[in-house]
N, CA, C and O atoms as a GROMACS GRO file, in nm:
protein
  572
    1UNK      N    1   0.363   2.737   5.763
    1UNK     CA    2   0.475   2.743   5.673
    1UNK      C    3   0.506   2.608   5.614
    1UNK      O    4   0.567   2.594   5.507
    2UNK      N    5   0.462   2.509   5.688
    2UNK     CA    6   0.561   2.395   5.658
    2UNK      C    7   0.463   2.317   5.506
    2UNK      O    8   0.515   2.243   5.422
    3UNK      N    9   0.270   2.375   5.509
    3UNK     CA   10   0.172   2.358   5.475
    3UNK      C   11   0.263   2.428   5.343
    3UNK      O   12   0.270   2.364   5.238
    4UNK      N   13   0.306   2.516   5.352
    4UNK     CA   14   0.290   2.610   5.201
    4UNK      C   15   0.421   2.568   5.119
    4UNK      O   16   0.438   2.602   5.002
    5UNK      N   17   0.518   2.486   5.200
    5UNK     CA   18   0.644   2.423   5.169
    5UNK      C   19   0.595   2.307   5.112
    5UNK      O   20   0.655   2.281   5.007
    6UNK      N   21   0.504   2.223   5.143
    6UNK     CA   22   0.435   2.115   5.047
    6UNK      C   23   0.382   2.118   4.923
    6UNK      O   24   0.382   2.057   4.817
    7UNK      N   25   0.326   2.230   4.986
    7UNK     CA   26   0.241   2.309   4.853
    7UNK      C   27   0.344   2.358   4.704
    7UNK      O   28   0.315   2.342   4.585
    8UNK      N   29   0.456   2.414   4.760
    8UNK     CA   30   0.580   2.467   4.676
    8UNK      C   31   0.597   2.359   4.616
    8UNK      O   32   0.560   2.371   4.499
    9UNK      N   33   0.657   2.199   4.652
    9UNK     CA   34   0.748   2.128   4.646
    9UNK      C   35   0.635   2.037   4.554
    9UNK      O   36   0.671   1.988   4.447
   10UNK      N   37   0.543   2.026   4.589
   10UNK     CA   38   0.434   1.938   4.491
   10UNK      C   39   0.372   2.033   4.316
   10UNK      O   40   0.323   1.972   4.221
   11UNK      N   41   0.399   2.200   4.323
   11UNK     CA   42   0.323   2.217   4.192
   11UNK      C   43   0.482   2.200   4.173
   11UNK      O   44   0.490   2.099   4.103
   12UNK      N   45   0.642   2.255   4.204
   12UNK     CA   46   0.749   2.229   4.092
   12UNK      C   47   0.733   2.048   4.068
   12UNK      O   48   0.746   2.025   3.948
   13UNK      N   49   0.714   1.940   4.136
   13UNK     CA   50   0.690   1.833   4.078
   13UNK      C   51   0.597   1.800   3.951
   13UNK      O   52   0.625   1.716   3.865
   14UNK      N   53   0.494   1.870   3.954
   14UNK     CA   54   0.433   1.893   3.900
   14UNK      C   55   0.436   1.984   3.767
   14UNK      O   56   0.362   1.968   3.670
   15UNK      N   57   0.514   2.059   3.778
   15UNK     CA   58   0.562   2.174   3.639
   15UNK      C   59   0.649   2.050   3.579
   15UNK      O   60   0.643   2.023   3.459
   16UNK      N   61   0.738   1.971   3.679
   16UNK     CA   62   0.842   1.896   3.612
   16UNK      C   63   0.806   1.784   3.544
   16UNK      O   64   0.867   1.754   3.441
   17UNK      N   65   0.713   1.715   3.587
   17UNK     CA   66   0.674   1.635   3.511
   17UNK      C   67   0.578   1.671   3.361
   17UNK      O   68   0.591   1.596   3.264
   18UNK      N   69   0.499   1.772   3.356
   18UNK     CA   70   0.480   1.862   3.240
   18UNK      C   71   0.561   1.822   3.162
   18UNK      O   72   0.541   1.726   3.088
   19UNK      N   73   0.676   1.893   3.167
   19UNK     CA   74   0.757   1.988   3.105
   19UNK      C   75   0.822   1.866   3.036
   19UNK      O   76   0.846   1.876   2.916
   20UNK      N   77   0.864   1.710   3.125
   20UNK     CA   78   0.903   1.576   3.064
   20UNK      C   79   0.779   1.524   2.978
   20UNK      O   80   0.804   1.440   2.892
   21UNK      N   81   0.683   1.555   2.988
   21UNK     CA   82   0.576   1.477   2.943
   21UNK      C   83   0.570   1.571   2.778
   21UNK      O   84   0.539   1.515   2.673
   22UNK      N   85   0.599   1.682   2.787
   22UNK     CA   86   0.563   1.783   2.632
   22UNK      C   87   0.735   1.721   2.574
   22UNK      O   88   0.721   1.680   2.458
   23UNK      N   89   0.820   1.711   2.601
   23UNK     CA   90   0.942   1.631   2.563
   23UNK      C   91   0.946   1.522   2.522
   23UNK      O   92   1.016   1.484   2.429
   24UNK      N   93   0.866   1.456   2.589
   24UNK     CA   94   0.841   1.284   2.480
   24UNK      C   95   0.746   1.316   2.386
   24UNK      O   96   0.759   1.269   2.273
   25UNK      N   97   0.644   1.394   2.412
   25UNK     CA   98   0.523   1.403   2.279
   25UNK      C   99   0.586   1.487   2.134
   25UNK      O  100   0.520   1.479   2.030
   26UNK      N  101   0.663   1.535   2.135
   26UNK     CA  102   0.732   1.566   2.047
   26UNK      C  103   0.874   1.446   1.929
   26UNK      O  104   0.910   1.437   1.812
   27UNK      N  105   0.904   1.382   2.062
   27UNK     CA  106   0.944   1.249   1.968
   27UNK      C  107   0.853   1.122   1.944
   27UNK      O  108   0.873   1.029   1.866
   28UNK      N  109   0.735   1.146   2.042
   28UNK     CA  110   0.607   1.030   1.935
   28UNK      C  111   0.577   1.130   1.780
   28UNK      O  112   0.578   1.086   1.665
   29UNK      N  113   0.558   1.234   1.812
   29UNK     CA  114   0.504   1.297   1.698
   29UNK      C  115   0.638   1.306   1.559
   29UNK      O  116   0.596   1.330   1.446
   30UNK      N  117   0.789   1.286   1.578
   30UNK     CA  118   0.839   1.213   1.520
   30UNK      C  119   0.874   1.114   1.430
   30UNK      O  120   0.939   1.108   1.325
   31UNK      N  121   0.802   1.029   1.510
   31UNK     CA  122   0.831   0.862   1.486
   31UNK      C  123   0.683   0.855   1.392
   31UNK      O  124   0.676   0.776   1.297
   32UNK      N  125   0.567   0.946   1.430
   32UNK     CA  126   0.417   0.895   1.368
   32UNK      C  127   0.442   1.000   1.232
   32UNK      O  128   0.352   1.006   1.149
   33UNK      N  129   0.570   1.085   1.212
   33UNK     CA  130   0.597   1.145   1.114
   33UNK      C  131   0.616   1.021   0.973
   33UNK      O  132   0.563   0.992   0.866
   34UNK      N  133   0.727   0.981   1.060
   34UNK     CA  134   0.769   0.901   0.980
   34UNK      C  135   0.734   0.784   0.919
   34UNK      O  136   0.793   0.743   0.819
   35UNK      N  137   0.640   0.725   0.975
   35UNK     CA  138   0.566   0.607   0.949
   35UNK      C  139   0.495   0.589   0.809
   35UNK      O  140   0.475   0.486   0.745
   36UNK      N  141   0.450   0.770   0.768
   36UNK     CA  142   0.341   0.746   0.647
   36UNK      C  143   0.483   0.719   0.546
   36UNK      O  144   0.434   0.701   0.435
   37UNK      N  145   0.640   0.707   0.532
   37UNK     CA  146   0.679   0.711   0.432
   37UNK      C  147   0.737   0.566   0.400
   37UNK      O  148   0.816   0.539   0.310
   38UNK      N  149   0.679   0.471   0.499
   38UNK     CA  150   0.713   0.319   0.437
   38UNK      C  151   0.582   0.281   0.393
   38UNK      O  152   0.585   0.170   0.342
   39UNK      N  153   0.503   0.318   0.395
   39UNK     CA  154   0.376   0.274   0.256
   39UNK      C  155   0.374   0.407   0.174
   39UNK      O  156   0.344   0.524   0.198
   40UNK      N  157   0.416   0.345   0.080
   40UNK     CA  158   0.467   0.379  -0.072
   40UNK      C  159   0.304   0.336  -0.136
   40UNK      O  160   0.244   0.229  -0.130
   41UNK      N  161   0.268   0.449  -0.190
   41UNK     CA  162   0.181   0.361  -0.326
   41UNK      C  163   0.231   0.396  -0.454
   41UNK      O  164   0.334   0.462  -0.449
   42UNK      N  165   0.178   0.365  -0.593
   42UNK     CA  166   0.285   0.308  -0.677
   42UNK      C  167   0.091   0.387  -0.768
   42UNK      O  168  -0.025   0.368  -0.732
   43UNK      N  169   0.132   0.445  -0.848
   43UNK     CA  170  -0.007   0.489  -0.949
   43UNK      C  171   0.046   0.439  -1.076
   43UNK      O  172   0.150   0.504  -1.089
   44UNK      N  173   0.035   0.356  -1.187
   44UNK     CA  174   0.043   0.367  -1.284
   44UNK      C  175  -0.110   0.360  -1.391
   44UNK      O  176  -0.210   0.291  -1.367
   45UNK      N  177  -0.088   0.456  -1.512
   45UNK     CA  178  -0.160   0.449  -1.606
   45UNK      C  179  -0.175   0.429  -1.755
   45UNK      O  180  -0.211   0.502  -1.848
   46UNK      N  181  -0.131   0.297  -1.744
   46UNK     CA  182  -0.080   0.254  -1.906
   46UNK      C  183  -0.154   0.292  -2.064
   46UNK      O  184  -0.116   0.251  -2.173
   47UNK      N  185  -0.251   0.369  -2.038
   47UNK     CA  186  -0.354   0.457  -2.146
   47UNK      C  187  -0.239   0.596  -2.136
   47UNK      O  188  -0.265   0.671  -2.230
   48UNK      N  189  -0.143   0.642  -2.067
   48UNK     CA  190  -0.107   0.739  -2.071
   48UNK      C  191   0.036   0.736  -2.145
   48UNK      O  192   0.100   0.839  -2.167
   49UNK      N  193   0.077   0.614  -2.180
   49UNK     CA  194   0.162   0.586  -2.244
   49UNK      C  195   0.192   0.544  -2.418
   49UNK      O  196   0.104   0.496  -2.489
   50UNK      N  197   0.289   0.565  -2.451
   50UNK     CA  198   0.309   0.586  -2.643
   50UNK      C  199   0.281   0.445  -2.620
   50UNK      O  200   0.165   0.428  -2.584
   51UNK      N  201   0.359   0.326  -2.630
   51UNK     CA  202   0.364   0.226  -2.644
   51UNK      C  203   0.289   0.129  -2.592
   51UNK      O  204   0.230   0.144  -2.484
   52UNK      N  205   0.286   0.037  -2.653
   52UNK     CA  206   0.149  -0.089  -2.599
   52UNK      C  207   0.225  -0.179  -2.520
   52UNK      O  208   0.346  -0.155  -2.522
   53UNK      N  209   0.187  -0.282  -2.446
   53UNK     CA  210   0.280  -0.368  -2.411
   53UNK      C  211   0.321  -0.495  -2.535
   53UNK      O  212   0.433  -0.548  -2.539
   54UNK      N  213   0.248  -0.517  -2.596
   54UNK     CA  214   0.283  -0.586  -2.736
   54UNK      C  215   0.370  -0.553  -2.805
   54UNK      O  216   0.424  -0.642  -2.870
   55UNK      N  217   0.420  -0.409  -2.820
   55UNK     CA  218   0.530  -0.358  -2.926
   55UNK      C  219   0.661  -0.325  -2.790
   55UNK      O  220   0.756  -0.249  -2.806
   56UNK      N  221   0.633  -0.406  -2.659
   56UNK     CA  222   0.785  -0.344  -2.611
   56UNK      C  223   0.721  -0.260  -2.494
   56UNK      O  224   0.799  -0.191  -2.428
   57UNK      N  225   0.642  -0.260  -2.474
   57UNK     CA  226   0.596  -0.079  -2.340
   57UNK      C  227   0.664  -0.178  -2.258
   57UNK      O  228   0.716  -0.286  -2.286
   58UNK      N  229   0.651  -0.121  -2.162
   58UNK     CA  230   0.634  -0.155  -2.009
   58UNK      C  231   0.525  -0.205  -1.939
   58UNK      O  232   0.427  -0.133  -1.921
   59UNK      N  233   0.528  -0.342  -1.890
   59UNK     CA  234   0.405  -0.358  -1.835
   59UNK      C  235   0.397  -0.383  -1.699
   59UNK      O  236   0.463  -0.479  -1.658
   60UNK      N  237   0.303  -0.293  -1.587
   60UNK     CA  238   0.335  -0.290  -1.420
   60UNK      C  239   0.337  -0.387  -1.427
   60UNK      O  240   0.290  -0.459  -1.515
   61UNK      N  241   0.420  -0.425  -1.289
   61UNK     CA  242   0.461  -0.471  -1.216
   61UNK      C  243   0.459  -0.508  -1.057
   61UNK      O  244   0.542  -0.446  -0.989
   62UNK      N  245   0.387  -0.588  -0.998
   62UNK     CA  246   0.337  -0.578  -0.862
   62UNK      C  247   0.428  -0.692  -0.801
   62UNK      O  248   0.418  -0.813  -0.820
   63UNK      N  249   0.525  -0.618  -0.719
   63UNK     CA  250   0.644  -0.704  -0.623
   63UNK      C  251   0.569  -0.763  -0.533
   63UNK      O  252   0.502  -0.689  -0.461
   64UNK      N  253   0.560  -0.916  -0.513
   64UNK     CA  254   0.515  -0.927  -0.368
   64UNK      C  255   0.646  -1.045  -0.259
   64UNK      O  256   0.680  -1.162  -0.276
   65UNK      N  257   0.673  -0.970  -0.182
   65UNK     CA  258   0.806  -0.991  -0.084
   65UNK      C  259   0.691  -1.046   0.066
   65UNK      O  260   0.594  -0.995   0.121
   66UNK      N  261   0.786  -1.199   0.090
   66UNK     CA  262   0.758  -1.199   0.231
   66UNK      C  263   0.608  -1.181   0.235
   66UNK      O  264   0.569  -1.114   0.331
   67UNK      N  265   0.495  -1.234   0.137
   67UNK     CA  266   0.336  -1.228   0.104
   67UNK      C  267   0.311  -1.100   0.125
   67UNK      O  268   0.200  -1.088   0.177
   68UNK      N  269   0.363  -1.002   0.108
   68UNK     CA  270   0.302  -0.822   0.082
   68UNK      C  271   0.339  -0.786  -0.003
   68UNK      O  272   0.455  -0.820  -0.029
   69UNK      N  273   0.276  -0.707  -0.088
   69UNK     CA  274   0.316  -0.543  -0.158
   69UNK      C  275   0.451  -0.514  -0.135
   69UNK      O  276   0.487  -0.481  -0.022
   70UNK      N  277   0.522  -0.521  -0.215
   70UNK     CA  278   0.644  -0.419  -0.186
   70UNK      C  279   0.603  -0.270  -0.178
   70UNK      O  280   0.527  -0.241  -0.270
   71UNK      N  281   0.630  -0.179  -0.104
   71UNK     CA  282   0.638  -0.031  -0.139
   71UNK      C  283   0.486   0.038  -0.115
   71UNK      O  284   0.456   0.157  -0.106
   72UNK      N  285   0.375  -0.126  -0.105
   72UNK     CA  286   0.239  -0.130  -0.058
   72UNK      C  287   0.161  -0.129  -0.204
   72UNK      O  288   0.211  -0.143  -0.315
   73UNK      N  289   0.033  -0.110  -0.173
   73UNK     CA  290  -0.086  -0.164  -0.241
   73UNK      C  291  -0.062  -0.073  -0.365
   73UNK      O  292  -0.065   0.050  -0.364
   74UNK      N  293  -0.032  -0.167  -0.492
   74UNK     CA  294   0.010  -0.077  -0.582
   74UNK      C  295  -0.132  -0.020  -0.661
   74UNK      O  296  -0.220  -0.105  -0.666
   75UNK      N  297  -0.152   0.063  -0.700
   75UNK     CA  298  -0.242   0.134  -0.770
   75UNK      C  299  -0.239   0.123  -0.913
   75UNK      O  300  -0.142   0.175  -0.970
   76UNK      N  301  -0.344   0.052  -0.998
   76UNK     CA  302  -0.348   0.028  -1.130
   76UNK      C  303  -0.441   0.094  -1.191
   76UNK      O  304  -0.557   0.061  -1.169
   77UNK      N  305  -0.417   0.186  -1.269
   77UNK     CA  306  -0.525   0.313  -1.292
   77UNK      C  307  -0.556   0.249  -1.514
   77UNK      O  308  -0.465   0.259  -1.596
   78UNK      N  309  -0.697   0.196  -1.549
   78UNK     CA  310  -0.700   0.250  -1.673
   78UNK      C  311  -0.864   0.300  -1.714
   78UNK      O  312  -0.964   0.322  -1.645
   79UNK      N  313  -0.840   0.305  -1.832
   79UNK     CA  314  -1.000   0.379  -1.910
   79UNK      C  315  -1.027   0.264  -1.963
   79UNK      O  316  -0.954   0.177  -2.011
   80UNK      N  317  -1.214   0.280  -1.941
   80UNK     CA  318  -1.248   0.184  -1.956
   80UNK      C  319  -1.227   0.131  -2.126
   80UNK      O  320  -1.247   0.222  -2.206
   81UNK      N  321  -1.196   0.018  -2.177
   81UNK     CA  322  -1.130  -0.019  -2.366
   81UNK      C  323  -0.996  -0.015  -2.370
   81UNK      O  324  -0.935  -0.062  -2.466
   82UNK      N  325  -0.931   0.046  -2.258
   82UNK     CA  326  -0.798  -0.031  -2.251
   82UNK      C  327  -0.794  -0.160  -2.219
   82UNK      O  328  -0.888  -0.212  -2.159
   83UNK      N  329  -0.653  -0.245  -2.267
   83UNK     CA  330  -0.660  -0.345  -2.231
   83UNK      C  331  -0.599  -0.302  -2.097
   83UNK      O  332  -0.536  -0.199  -2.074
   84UNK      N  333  -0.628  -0.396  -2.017
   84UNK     CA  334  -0.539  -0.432  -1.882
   84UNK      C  335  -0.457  -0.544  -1.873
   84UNK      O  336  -0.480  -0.665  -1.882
   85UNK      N  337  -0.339  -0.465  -1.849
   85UNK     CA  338  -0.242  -0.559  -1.868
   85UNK      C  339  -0.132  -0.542  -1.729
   85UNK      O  340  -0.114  -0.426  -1.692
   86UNK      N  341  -0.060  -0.652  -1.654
   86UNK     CA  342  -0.039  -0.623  -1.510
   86UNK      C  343   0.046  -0.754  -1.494
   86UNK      O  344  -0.008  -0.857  -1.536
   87UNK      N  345   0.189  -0.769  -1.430
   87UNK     CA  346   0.223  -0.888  -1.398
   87UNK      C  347   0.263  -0.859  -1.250
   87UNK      O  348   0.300  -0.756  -1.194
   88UNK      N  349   0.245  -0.982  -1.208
   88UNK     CA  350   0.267  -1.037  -0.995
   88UNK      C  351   0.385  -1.083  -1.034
   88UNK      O  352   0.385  -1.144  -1.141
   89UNK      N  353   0.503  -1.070  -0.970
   89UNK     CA  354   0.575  -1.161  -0.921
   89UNK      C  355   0.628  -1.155  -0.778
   89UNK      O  356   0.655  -1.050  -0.719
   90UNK      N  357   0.642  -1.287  -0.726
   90UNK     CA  358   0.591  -1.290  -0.573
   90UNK      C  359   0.666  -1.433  -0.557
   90UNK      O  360   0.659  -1.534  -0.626
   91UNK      N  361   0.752  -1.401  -0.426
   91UNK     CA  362   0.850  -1.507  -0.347
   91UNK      C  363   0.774  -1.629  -0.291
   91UNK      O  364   0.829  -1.737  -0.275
   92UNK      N  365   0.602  -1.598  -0.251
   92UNK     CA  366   0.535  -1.716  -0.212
   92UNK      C  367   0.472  -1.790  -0.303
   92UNK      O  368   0.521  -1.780  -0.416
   93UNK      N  369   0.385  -1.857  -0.294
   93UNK     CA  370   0.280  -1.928  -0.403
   93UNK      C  371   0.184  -1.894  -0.311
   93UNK      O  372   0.175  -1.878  -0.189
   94UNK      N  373   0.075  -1.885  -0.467
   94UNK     CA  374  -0.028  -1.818  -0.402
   94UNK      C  375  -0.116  -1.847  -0.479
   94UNK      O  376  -0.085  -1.947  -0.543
   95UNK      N  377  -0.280  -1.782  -0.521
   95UNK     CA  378  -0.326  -1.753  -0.589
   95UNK      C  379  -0.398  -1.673  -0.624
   95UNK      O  380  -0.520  -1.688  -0.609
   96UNK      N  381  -0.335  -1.540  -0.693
   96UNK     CA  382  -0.340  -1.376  -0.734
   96UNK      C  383  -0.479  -1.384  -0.830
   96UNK      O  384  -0.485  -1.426  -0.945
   97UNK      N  385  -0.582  -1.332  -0.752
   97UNK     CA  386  -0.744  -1.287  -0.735
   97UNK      C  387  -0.772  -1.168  -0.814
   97UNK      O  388  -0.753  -1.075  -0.736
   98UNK      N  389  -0.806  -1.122  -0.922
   98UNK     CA  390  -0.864  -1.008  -0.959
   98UNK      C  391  -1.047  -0.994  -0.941
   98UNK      O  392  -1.131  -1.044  -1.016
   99UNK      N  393  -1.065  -0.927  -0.844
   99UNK     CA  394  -1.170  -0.919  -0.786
   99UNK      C  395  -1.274  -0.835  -0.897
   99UNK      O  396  -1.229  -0.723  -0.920
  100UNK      N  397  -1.380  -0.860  -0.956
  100UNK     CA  398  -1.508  -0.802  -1.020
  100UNK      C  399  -1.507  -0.874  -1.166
  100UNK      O  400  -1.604  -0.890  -1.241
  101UNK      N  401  -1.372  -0.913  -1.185
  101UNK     CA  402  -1.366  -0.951  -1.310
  101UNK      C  403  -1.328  -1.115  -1.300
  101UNK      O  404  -1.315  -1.192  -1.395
  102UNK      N  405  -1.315  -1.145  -1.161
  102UNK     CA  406  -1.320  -1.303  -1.142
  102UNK      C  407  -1.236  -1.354  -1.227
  102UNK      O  408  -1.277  -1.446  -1.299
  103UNK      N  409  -1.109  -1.310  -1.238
  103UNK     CA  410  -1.026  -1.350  -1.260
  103UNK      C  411  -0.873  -1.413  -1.170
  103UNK      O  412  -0.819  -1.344  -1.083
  104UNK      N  413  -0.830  -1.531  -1.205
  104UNK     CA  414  -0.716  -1.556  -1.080
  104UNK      C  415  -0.612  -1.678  -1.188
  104UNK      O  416  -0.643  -1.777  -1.255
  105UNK      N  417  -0.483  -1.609  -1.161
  105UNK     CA  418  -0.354  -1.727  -1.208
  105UNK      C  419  -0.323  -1.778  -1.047
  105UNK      O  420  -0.375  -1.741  -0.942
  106UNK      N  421  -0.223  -1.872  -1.070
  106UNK     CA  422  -0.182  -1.931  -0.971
  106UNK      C  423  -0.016  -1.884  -0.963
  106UNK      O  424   0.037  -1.860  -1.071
  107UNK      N  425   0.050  -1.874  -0.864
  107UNK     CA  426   0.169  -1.814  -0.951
  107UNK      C  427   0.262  -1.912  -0.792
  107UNK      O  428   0.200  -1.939  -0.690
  108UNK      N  429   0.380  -1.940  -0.807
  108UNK     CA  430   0.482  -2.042  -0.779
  108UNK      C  431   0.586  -1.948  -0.698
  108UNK      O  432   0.617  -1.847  -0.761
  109UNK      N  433   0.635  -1.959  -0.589
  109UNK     CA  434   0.715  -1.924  -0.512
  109UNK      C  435   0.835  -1.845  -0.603
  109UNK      O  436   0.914  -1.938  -0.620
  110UNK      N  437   0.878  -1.758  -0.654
  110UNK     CA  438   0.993  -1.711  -0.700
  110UNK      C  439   0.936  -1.728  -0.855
  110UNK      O  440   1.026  -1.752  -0.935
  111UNK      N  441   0.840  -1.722  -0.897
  111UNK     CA  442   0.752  -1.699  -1.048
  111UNK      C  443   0.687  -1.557  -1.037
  111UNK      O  444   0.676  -1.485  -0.938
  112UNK      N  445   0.640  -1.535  -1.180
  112UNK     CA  446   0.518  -1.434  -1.224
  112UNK      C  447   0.418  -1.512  -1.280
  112UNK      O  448   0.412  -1.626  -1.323
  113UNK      N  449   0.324  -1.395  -1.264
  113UNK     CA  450   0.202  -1.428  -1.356
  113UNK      C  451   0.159  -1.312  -1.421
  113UNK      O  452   0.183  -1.206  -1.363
  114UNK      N  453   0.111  -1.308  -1.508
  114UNK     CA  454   0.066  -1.193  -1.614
  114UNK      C  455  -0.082  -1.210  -1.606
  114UNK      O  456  -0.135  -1.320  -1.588
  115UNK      N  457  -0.171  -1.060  -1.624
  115UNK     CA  458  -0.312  -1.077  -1.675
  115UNK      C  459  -0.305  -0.929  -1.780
  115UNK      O  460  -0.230  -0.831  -1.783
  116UNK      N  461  -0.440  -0.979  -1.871
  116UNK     CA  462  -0.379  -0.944  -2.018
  116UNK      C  463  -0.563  -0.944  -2.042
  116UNK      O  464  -0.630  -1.044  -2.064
  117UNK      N  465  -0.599  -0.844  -2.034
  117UNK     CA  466  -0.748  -0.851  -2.049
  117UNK      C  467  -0.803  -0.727  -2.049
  117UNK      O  468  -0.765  -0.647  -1.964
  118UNK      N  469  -0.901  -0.690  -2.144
  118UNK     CA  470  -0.987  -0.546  -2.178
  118UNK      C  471  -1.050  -0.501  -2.054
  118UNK      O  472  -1.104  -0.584  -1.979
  119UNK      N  473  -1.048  -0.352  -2.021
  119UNK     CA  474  -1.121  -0.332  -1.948
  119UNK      C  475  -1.310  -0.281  -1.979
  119UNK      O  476  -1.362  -0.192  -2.046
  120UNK      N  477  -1.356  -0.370  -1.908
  120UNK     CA  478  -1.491  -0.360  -1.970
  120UNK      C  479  -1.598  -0.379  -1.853
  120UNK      O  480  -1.712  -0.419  -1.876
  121UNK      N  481  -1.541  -0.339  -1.695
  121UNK     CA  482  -1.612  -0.322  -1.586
  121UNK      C  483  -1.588  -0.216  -1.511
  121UNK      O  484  -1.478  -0.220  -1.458
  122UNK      N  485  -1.643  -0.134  -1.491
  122UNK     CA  486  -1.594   0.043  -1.445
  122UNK      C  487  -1.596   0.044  -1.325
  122UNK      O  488  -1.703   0.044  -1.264
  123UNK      N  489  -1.467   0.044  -1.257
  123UNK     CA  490  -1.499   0.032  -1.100
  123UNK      C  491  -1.383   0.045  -1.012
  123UNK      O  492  -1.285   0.109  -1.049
  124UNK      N  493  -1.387   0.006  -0.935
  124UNK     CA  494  -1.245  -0.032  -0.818
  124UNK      C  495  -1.258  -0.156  -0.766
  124UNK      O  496  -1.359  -0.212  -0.725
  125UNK      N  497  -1.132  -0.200  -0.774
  125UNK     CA  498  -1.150  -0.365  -0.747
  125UNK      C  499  -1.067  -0.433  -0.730
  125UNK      O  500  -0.998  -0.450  -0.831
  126UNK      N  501  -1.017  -0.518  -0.592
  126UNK     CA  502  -0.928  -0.527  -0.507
  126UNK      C  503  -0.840  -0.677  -0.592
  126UNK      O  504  -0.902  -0.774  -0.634
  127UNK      N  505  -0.723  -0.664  -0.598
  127UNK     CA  506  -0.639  -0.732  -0.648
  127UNK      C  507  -0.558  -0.826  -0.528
  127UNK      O  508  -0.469  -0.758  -0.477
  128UNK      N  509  -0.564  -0.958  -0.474
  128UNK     CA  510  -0.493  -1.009  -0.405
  128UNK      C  511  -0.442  -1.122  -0.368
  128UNK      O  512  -0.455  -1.195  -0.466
  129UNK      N  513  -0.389  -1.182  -0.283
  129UNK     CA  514  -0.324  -1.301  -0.294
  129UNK      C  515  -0.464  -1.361  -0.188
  129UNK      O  516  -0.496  -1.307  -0.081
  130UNK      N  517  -0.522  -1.465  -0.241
  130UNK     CA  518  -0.630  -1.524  -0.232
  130UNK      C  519  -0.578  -1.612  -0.116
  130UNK      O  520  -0.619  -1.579  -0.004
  131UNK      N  521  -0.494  -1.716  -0.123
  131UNK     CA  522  -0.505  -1.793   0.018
  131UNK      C  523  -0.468  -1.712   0.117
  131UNK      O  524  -0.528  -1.741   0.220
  132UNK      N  525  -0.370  -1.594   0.132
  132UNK     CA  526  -0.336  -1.521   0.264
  132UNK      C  527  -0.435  -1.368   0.294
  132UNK      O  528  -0.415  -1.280   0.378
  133UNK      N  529  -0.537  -1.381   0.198
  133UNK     CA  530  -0.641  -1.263   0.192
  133UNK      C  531  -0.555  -1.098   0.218
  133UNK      O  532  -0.567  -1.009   0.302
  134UNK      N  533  -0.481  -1.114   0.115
  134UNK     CA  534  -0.361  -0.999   0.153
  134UNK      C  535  -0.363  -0.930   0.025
  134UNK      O  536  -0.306  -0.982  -0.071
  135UNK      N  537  -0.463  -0.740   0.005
  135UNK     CA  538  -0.452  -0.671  -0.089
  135UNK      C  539  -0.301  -0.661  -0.141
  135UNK      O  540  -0.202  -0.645  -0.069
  136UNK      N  541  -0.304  -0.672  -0.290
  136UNK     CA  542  -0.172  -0.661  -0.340
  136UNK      C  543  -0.141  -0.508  -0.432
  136UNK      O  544  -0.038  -0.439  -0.429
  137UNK      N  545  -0.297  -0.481  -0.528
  137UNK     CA  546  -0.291  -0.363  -0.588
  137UNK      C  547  -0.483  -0.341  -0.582
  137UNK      O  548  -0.562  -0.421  -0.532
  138UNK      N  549  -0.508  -0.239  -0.635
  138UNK     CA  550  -0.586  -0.169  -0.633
  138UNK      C  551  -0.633  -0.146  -0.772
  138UNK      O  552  -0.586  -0.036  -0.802
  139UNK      N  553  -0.691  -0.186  -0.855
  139UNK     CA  554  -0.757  -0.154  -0.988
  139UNK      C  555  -0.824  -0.103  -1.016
  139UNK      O  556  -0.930  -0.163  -0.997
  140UNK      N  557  -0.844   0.014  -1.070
  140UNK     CA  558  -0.935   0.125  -1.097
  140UNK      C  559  -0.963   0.154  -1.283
  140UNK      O  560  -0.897   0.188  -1.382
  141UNK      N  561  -1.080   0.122  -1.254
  141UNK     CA  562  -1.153   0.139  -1.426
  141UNK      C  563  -1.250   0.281  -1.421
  141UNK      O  564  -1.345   0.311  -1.350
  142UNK      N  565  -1.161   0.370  -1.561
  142UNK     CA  566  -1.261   0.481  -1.504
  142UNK      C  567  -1.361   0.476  -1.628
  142UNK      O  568  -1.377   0.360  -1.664
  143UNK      N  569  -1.392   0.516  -1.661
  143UNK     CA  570  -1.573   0.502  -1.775
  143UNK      C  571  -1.486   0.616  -1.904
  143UNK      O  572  -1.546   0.650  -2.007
   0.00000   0.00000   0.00000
């Protein structure tokens, strides 16, 4: 008897700890909910717009706070014979890398920099702050 009283007292320990263990996995699964909604990506496609940036458009804009992406790796979408046109402004100094097209400004702690150039390389191609090797946007040339 005393054998089958162990036996009792070890599977309810055992159910009980279960039963705590499916109770926390439900607030990790929570918290890993929530995580995908502080990286933000940001798509813009300035071929999809009336206005040029010369007559007044809008031209993106890539925040960089504290040497990151605001809102994360912004996404710069055009066809290839658009111009590309894109300004950084960014709290550090740095020097903002356009990767395939080997292009780079230098830009000043609490400054912008603008790039202002045809697209005429069809690809994807990483945009970033060169001394802290930190993607800023994402450039995509489609054909």
């Amino acid at each position: 008897m005393r054998h089958a009283s162990k036996l009792l007292l070890t599977l309810l320990v055992l159910l009980a700890a279960t039963a705590l263990s499916a109770c926390g996995s439900s607030d990790e699964s929570t918290e890993t909910s929530a995580a995908p909604d502080s990286t933000t990506t940001t798509t813009t496609k300035p071929s999809d717009k009336p206005e040029s940036a010369s007559m007044g458009g809008k031209v993106p804009t890539v925040v960089v706070r504290e040497g990151e992406p605001v809102g994360g790796i912004a996404e710069l979408e055009y066809d290839a014979g658009d111009q590309i046109r894109f300004e950084v402004t960014s709290d550090v100094a740095d020097e903002v890398h356009v990767h395939g097209y080997d292009l780079s400004e230098e830009v000043k702690a609490g400054g912008t920099v603008s790039f202002d150039f045809p697209a005429e390389i069809e690809g994807i191609f990483e945009v970033e702050l060169e001394g802290r090797a930190e993607q800023i946007a994402e450039l995509q040339v489609n054909p």
